[in-house]
N, C-alpha and C positions, 0 to 999 in steps of 0.2 A: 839583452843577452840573446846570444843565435844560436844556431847548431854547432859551430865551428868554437865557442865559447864553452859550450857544454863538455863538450868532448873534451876539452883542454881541462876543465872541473873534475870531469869523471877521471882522467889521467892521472893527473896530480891528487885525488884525493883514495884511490884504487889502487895507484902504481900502474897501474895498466897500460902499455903501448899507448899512443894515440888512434893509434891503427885499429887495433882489439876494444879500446874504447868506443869509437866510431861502428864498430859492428855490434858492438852491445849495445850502444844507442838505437841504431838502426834495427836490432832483434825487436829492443821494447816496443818504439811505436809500431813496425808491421805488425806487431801481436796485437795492439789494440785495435789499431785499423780494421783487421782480419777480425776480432771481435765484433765491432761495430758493423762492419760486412755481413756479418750473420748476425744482425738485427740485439746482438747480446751484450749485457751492460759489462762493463770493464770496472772492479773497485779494487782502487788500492784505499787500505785503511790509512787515516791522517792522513792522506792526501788528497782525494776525492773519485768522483765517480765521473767515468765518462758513458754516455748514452746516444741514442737516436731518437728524434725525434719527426714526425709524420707530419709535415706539411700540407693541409689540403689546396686544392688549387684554388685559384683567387684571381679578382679583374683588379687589372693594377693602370698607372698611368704611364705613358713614356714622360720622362721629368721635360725633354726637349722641345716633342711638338704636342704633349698635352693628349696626344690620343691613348684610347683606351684600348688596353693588350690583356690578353690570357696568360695567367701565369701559370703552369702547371706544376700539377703536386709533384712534391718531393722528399726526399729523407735529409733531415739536418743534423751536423753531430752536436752534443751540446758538454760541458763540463761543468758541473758542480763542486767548487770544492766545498773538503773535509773541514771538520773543528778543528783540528789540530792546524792546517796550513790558515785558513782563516787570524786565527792567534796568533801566527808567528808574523803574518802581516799586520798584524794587526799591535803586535808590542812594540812598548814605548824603549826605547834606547840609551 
C-alpha cells in the first residue's frame, strides 16, 4: 500500500474528495514530522508511538573497498507499535 492507495482509503471511507483527503493525509504526517523535529514523542493510542532516537557516532566500514570511515552522530526516527494494531496483525482470519 502507498500514499496514493491511502488517500483513495481515506476517500472512500470519509467521503472526502480525494483532494481534501490528500491534504488531511499530508496535515497528519507534517504534524508528526514537526513533532519529531522538536525532539517530541507523537502517541496515537492503539496505534503506536513514534520517537527519536540519538545515534552516537561510530567507525564503520566502506562494504566496497573495506576501509574504515566515521560515521557521524545522528537523530533516528523510530515507530513502536500499539497492542491494539499489534492484535489486529496479529489475528487469525
Amino acid at each position: 500500500m502507498n500514499k496514493k492507495d491511502i488517500i483513495n482509503a481515506l476517500s472512500k471511507k470519509t467521503g472526502l474528495t480525494k483532494s481534501k483527503a490528500s491534504d488531511a493525509l499530508n496535515a497528519v504526517t507534517d504534524t508528526i514530522a514537526a513533532g519529531l523535529k522538536k525532539n517530541e514523542k507523537v502517541t496515537l493510542i492503539g496505534f503506536g508511538t513514534f520517537d527519536v532516537v540519538k545515534r552516537k557516532a561510530r567507525t564503520g566500514r566502506n562494504p566496497s573497498t573495506g576501509e574504515k570511515m566515521k560515521i557521524k552522530a545522528s537523530n533516528s526516527p523510530r515507530f513502536k507499535a500499539g497492542k491494539a494494531l499489534k492484535d489486529t496483525v496479529n489475528k487469525k482470519k
